[in-house]
mmCIF file of the N, C-alpha and C atoms, coordinates in Angstrom:
data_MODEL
# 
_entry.id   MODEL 
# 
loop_
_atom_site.group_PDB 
_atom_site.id 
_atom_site.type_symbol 
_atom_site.label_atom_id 
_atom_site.label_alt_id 
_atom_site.label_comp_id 
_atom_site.label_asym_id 
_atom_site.label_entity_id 
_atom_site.label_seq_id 
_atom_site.pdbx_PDB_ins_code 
_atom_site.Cartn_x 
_atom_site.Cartn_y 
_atom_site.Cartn_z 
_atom_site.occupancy 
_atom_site.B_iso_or_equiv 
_atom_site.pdbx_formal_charge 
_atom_site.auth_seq_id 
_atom_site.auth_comp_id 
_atom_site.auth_asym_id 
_atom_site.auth_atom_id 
_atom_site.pdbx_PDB_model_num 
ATOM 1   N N  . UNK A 1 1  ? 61.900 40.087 5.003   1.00 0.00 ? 1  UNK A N  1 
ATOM 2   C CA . UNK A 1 1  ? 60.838 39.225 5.447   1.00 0.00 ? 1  UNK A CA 1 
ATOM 3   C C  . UNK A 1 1  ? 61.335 37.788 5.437   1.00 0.00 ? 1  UNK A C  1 
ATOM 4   N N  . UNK A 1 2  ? 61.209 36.981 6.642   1.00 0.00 ? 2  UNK A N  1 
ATOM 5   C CA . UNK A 1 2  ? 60.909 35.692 6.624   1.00 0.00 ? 2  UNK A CA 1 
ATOM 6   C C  . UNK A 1 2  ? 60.473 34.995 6.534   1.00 0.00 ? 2  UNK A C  1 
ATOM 7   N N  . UNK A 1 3  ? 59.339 35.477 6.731   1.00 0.00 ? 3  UNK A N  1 
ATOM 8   C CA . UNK A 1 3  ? 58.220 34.259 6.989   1.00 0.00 ? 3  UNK A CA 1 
ATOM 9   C C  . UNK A 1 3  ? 56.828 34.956 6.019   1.00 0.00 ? 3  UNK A C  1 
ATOM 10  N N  . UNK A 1 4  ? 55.829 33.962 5.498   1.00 0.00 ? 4  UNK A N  1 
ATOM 11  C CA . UNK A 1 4  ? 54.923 33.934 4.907   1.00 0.00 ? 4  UNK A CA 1 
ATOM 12  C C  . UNK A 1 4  ? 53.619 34.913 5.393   1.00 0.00 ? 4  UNK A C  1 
ATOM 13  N N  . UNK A 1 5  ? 54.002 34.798 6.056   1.00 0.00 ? 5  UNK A N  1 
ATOM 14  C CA . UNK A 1 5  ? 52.843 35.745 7.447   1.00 0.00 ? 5  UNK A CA 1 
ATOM 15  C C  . UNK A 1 5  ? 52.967 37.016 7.346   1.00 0.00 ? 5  UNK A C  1 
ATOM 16  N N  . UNK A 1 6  ? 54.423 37.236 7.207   1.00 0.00 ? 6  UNK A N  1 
ATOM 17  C CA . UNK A 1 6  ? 54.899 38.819 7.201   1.00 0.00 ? 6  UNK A CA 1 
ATOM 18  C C  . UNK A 1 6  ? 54.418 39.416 5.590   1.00 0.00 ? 6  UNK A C  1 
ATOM 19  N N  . UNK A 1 7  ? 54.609 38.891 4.555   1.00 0.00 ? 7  UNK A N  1 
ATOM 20  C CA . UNK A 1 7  ? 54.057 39.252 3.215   1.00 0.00 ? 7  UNK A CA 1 
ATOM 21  C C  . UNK A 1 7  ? 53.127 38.811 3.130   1.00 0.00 ? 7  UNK A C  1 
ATOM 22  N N  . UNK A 1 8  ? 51.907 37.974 3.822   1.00 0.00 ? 8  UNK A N  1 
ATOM 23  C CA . UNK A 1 8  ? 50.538 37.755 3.558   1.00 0.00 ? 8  UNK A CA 1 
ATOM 24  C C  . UNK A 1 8  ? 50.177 38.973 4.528   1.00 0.00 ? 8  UNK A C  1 
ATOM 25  N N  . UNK A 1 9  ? 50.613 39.673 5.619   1.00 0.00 ? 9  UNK A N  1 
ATOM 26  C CA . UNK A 1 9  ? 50.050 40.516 6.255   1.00 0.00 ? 9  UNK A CA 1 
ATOM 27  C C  . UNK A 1 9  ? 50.452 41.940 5.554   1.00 0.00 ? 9  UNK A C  1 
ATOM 28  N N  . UNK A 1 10 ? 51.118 42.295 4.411   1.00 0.00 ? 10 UNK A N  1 
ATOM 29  C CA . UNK A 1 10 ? 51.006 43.633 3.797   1.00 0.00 ? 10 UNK A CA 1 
ATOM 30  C C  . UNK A 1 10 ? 50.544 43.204 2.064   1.00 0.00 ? 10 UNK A C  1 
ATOM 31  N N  . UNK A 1 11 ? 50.111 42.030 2.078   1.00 0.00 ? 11 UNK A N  1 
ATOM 32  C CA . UNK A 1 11 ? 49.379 42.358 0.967   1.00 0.00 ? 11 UNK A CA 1 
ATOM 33  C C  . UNK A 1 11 ? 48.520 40.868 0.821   1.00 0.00 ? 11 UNK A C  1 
ATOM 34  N N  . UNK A 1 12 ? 47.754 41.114 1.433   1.00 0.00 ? 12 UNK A N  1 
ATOM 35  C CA . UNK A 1 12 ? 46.215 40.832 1.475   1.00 0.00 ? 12 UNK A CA 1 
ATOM 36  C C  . UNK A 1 12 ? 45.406 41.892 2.499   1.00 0.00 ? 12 UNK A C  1 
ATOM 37  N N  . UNK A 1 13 ? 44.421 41.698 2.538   1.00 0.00 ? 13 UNK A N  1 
ATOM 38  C CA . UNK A 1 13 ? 43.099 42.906 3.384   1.00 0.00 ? 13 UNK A CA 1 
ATOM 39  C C  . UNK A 1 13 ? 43.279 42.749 4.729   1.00 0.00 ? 13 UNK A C  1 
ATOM 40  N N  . UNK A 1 14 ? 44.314 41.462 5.457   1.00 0.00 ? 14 UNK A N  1 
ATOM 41  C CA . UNK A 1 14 ? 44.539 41.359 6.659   1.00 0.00 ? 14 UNK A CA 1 
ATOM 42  C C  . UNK A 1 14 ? 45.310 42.756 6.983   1.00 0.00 ? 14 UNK A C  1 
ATOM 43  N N  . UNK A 1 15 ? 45.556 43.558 6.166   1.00 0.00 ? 15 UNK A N  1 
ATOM 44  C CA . UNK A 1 15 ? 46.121 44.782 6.574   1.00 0.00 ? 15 UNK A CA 1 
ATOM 45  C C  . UNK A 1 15 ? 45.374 45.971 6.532   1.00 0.00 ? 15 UNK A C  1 
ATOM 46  N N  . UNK A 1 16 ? 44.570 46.323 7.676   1.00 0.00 ? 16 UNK A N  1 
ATOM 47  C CA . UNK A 1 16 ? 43.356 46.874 7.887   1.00 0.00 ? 16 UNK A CA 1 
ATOM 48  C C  . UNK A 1 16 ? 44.260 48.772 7.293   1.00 0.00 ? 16 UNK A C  1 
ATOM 49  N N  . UNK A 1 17 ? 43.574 49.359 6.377   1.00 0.00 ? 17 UNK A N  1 
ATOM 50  C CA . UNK A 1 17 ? 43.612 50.902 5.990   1.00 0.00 ? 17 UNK A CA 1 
ATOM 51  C C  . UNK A 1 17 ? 43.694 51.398 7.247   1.00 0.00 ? 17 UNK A C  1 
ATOM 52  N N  . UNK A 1 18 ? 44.448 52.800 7.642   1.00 0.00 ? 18 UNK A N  1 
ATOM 53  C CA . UNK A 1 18 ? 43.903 53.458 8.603   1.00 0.00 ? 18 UNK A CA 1 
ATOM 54  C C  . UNK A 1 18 ? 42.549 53.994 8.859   1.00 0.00 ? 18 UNK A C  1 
ATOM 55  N N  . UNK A 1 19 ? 42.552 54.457 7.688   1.00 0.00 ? 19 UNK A N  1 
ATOM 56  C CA . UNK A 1 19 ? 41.398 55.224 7.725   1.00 0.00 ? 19 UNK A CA 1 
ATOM 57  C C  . UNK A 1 19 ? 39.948 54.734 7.930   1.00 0.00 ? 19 UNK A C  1 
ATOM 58  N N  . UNK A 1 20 ? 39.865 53.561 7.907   1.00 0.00 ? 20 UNK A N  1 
ATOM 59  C CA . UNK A 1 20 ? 39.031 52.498 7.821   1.00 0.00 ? 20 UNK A CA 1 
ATOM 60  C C  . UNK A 1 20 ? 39.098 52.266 9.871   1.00 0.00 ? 20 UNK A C  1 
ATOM 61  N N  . UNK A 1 21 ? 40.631 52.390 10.090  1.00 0.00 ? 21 UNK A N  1 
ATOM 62  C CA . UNK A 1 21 ? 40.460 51.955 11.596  1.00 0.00 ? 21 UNK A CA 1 
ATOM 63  C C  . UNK A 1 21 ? 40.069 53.200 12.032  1.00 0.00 ? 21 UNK A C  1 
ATOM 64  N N  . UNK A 1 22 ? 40.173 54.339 11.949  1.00 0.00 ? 22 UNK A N  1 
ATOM 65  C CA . UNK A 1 22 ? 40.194 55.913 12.620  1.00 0.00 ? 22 UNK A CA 1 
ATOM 66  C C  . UNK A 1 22 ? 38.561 55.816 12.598  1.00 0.00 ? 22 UNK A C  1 
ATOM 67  N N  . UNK A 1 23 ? 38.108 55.071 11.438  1.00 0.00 ? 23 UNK A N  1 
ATOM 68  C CA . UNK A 1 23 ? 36.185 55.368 10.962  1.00 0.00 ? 23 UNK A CA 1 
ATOM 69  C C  . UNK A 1 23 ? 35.651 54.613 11.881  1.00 0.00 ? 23 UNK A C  1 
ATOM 70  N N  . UNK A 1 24 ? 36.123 53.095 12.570  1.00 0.00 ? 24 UNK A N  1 
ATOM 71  C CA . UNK A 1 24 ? 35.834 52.485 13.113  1.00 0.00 ? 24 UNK A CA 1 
ATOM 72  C C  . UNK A 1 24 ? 35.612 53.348 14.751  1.00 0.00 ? 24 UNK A C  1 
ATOM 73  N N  . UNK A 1 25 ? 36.940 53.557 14.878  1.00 0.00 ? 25 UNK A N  1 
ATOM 74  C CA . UNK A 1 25 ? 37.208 54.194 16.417  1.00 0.00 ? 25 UNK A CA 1 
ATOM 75  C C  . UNK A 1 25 ? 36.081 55.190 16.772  1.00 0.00 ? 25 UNK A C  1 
ATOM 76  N N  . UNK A 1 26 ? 35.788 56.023 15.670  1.00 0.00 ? 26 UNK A N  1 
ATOM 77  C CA . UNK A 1 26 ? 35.209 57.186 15.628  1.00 0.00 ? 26 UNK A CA 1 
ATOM 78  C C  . UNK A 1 26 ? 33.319 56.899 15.787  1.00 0.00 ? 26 UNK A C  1 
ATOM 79  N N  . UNK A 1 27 ? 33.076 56.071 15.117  1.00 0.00 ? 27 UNK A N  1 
ATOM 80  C CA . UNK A 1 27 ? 31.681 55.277 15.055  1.00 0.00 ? 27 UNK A CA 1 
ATOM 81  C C  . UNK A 1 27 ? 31.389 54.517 16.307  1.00 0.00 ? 27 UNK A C  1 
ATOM 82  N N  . UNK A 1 28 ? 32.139 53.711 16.359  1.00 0.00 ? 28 UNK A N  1 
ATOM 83  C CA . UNK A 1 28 ? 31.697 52.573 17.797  1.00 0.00 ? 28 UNK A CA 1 
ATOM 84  C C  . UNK A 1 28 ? 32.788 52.749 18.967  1.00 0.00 ? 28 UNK A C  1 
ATOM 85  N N  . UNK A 1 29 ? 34.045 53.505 18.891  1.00 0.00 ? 29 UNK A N  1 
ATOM 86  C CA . UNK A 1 29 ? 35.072 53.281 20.154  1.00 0.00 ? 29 UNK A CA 1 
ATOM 87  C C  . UNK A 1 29 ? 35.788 51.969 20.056  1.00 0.00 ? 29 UNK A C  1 
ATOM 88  N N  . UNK A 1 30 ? 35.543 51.356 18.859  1.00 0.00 ? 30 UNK A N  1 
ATOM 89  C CA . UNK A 1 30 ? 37.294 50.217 18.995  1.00 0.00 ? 30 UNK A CA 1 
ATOM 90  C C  . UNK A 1 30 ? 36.710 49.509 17.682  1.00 0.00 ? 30 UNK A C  1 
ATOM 91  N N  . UNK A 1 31 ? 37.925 48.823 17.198  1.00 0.00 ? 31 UNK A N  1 
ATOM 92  C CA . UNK A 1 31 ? 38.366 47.845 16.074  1.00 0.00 ? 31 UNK A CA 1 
ATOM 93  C C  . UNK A 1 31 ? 37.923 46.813 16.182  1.00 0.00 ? 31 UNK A C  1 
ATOM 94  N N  . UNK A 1 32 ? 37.115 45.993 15.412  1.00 0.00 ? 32 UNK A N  1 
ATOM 95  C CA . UNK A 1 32 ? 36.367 44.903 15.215  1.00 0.00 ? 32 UNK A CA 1 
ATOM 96  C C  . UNK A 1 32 ? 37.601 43.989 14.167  1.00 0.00 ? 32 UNK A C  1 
ATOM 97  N N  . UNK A 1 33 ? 37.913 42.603 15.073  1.00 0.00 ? 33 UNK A N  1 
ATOM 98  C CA . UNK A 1 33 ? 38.861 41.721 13.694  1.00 0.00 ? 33 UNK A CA 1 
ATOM 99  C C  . UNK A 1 33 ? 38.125 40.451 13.996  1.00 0.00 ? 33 UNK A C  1 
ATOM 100 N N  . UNK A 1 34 ? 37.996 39.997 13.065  1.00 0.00 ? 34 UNK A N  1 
ATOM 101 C CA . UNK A 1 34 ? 37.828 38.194 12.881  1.00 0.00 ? 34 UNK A CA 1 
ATOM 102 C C  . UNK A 1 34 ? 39.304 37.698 12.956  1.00 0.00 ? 34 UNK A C  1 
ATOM 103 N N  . UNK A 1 35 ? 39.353 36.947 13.971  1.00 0.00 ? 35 UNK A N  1 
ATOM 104 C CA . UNK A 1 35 ? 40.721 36.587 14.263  1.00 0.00 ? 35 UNK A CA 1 
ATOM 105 C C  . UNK A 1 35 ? 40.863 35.325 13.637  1.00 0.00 ? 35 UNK A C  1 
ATOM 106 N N  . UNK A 1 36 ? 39.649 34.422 13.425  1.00 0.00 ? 36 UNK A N  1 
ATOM 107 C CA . UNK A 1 36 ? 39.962 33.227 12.568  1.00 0.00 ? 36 UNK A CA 1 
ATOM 108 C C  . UNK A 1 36 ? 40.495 33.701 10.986  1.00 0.00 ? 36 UNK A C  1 
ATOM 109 N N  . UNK A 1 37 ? 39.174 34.752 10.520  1.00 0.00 ? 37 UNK A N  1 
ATOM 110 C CA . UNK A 1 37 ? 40.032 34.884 9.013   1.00 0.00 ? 37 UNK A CA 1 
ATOM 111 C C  . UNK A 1 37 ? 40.693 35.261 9.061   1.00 0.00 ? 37 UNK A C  1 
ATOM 112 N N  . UNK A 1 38 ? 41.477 36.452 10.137  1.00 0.00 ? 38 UNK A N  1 
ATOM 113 C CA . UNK A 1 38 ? 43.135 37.162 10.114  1.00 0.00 ? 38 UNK A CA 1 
ATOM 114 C C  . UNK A 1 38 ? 44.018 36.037 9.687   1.00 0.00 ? 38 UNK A C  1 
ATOM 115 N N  . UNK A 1 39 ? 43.717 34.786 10.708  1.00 0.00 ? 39 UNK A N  1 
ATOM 116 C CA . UNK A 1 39 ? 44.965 34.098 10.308  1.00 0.00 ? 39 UNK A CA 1 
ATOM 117 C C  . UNK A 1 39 ? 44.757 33.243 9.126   1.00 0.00 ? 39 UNK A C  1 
ATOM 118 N N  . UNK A 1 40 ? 43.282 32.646 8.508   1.00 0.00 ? 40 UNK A N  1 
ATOM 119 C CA . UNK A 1 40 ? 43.651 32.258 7.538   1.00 0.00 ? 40 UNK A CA 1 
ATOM 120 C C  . UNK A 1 40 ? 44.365 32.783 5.748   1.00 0.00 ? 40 UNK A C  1 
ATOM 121 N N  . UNK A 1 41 ? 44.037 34.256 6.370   1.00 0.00 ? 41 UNK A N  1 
ATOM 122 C CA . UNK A 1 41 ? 45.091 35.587 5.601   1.00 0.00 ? 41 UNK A CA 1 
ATOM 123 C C  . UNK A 1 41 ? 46.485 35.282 5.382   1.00 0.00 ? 41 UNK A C  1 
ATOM 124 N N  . UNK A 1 42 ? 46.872 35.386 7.124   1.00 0.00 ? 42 UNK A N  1 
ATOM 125 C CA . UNK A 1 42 ? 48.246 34.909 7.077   1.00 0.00 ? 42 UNK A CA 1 
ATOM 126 C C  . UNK A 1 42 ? 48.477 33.676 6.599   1.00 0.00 ? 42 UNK A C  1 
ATOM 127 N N  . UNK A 1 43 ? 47.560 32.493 6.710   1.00 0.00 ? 43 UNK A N  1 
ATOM 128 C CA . UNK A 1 43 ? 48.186 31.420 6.268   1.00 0.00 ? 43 UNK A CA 1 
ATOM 129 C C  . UNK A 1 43 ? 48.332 31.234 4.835   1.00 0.00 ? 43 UNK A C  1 
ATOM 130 N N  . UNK A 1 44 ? 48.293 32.051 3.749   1.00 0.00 ? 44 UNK A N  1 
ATOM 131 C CA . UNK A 1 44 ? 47.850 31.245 2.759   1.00 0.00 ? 44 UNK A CA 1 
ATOM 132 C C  . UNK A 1 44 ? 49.142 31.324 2.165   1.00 0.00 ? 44 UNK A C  1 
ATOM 133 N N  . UNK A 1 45 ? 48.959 30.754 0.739   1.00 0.00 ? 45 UNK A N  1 
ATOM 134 C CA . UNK A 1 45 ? 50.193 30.457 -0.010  1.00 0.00 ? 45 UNK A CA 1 
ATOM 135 C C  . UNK A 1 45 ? 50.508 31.647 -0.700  1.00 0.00 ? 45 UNK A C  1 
ATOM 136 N N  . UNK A 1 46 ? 52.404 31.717 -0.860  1.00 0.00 ? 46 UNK A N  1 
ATOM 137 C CA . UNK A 1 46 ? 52.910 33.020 -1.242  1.00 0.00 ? 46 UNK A CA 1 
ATOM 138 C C  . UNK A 1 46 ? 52.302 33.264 -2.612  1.00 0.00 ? 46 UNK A C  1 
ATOM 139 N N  . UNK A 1 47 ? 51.964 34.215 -2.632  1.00 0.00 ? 47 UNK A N  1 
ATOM 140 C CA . UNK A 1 47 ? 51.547 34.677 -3.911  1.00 0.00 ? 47 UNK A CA 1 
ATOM 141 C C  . UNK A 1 47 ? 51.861 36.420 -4.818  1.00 0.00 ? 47 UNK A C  1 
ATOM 142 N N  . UNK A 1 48 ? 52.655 36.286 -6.118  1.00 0.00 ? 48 UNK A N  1 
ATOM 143 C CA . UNK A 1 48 ? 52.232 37.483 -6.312  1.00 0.00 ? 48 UNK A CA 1 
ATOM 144 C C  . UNK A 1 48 ? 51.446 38.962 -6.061  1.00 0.00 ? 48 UNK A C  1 
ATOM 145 N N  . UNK A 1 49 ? 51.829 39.944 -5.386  1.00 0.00 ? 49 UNK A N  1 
ATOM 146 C CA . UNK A 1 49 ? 50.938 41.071 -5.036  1.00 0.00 ? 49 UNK A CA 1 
ATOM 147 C C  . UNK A 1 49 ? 50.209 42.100 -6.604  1.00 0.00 ? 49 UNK A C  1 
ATOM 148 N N  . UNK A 1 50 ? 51.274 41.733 -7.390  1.00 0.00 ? 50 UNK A N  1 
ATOM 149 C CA . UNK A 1 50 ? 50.783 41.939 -8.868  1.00 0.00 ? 50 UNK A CA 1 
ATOM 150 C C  . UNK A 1 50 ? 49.900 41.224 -9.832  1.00 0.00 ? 50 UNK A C  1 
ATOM 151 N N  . UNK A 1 51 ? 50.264 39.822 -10.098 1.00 0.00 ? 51 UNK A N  1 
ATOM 152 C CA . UNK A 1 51 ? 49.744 39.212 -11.269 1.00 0.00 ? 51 UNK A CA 1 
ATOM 153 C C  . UNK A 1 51 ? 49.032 38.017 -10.449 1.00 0.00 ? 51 UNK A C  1 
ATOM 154 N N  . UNK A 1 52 ? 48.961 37.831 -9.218  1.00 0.00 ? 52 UNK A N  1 
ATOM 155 C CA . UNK A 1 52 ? 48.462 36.413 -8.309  1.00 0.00 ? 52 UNK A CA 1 
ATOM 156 C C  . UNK A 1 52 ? 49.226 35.363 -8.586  1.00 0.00 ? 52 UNK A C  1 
ATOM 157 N N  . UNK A 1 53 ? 49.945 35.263 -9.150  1.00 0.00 ? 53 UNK A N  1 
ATOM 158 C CA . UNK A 1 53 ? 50.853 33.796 -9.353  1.00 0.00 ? 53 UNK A CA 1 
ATOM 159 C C  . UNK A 1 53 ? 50.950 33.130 -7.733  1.00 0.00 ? 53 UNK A C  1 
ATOM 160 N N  . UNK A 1 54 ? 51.297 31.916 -7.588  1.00 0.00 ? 54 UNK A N  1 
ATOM 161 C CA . UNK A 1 54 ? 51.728 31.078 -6.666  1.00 0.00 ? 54 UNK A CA 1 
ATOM 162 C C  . UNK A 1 54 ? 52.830 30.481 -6.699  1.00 0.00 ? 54 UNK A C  1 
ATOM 163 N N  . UNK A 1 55 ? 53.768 30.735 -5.659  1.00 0.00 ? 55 UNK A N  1 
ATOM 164 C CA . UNK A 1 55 ? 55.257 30.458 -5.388  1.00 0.00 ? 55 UNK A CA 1 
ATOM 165 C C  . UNK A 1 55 ? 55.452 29.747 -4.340  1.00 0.00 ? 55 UNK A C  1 
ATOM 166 N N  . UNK A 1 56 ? 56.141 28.784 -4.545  1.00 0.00 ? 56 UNK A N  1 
ATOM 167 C CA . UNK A 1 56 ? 56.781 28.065 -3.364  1.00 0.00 ? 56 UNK A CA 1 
ATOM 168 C C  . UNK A 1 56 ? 57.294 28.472 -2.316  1.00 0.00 ? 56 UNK A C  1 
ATOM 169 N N  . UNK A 1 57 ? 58.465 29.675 -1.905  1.00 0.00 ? 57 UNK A N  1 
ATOM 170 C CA . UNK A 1 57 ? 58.854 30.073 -1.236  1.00 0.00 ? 57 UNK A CA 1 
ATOM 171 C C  . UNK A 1 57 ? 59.335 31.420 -1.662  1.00 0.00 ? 57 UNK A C  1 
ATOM 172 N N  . UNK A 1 58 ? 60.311 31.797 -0.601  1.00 0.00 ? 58 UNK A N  1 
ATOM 173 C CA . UNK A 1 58 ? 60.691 33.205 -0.607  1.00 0.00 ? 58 UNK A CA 1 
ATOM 174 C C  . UNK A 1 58 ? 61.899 33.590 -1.774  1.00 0.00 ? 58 UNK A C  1 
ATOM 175 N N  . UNK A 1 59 ? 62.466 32.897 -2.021  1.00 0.00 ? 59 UNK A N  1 
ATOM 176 C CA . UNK A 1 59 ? 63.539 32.747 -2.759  1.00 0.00 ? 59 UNK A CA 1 
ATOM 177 C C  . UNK A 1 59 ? 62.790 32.681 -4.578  1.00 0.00 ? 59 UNK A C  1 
ATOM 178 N N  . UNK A 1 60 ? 61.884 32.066 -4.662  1.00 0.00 ? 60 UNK A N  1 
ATOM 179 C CA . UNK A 1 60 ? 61.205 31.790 -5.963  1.00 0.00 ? 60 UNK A CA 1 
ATOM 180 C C  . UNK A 1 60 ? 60.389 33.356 -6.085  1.00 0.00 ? 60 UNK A C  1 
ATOM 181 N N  . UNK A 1 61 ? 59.991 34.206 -5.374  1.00 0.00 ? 61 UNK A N  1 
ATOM 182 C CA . UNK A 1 61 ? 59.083 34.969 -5.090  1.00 0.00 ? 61 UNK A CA 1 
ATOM 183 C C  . UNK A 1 61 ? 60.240 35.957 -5.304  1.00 0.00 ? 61 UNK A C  1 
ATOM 184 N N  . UNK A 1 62 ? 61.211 36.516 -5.156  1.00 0.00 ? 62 UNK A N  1 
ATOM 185 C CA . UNK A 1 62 ? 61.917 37.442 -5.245  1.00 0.00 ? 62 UNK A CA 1 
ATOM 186 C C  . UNK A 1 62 ? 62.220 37.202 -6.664  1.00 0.00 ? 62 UNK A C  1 
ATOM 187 N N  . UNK A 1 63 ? 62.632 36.079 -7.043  1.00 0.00 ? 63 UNK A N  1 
ATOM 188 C CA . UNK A 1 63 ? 62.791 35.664 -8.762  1.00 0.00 ? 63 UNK A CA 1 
ATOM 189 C C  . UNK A 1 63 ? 61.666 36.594 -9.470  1.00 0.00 ? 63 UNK A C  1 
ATOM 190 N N  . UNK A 1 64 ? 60.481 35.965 -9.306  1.00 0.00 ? 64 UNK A N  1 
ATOM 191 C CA . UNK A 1 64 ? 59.389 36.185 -10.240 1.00 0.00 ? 64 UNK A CA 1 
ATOM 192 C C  . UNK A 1 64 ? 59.013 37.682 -10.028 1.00 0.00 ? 64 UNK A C  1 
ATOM 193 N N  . UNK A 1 65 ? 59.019 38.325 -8.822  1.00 0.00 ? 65 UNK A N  1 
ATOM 194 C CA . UNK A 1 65 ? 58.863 39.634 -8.983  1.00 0.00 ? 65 UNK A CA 1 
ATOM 195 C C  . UNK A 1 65 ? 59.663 40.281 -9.758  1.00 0.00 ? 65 UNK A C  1 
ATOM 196 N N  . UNK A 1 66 ? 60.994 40.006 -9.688  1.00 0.00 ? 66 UNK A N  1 
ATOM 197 C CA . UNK A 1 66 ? 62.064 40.812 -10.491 1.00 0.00 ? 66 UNK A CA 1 
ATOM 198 C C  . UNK A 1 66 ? 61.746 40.822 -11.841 1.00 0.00 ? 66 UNK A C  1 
ATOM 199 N N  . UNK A 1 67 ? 60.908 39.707 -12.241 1.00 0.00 ? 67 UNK A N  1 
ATOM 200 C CA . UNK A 1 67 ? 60.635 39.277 -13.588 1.00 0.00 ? 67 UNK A CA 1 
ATOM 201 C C  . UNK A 1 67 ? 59.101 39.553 -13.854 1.00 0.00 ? 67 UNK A C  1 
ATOM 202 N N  . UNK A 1 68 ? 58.134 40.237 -12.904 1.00 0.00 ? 68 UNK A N  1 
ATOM 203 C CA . UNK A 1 68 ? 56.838 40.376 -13.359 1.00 0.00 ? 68 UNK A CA 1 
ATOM 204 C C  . UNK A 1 68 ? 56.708 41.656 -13.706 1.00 0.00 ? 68 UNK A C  1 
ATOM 205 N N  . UNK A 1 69 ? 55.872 41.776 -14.867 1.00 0.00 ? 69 UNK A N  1 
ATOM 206 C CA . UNK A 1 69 ? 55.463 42.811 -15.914 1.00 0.00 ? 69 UNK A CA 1 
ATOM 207 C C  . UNK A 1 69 ? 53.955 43.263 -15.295 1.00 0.00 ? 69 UNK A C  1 
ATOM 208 N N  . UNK A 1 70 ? 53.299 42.905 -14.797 1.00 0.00 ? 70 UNK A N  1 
ATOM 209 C CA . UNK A 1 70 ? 52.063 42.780 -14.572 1.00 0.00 ? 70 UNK A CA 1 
ATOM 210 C C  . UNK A 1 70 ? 51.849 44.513 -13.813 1.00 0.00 ? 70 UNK A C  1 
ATOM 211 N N  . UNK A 1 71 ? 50.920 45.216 -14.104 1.00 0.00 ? 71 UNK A N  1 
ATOM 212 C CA . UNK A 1 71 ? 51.105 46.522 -13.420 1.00 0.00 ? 71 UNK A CA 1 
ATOM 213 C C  . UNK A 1 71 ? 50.740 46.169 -11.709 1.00 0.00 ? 71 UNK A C  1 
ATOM 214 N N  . UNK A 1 72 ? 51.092 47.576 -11.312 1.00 0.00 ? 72 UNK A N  1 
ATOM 215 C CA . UNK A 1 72 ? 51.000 46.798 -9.505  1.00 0.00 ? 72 UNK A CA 1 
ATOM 216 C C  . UNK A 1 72 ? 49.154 47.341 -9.584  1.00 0.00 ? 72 UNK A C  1 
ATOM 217 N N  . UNK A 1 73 ? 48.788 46.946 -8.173  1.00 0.00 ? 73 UNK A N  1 
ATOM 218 C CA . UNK A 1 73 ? 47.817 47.341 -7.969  1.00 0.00 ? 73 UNK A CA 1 
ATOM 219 C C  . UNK A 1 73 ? 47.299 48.510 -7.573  1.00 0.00 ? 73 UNK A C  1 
ATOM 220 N N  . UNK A 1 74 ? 45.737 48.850 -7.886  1.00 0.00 ? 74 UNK A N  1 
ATOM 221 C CA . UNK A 1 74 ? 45.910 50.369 -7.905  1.00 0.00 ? 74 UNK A CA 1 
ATOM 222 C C  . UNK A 1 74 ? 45.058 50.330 -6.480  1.00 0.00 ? 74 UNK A C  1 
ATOM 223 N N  . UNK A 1 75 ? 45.278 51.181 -5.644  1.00 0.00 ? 75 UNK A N  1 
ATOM 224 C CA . UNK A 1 75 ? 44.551 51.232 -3.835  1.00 0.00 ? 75 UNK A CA 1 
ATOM 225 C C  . UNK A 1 75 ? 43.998 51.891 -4.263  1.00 0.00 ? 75 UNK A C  1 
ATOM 226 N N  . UNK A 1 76 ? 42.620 51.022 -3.498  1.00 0.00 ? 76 UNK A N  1 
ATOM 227 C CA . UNK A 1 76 ? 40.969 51.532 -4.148  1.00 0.00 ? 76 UNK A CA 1 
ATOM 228 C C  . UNK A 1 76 ? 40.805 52.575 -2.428  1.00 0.00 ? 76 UNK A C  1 
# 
């Protein structure tokens, strides 16, 4: 990953479940997105997918994971 966008888009909710899209398709015939909050998803600051910490960049973020204890999250 390069860019901030690419790890805010697999871990925050901007990463829609399938099953959630298949329920959608199946109910109304297509996928409903708020495209303003999609991107303010993508925009936000790097952060821990474990413990929420906030990191400067990509390089600090590979540090602190290697080093976080925090259990991962459990998919509800």
């Amino acid at each position: 990953m390069k860019h901030k966008k690419h790890w805010n888009g697999f871990t925050s909710s901007f990463f829609i479940p399938v099953m959630r899209v298949i329920a959608e398709l199946e109910s109304t015939g297509r996928v409903t997105v708020d495209e303003a909050a999609a991107e303010r998803l993508l925009q936000r600051p790097l952060r821990c997918h474990r413990c929420g910490a906030g990191v400067a960049n990509f390089p600090k973020l590979k540090s602190h994971l290697a080093e976080c204890v925090a259990p991962p999250p459990v998919d509800s």
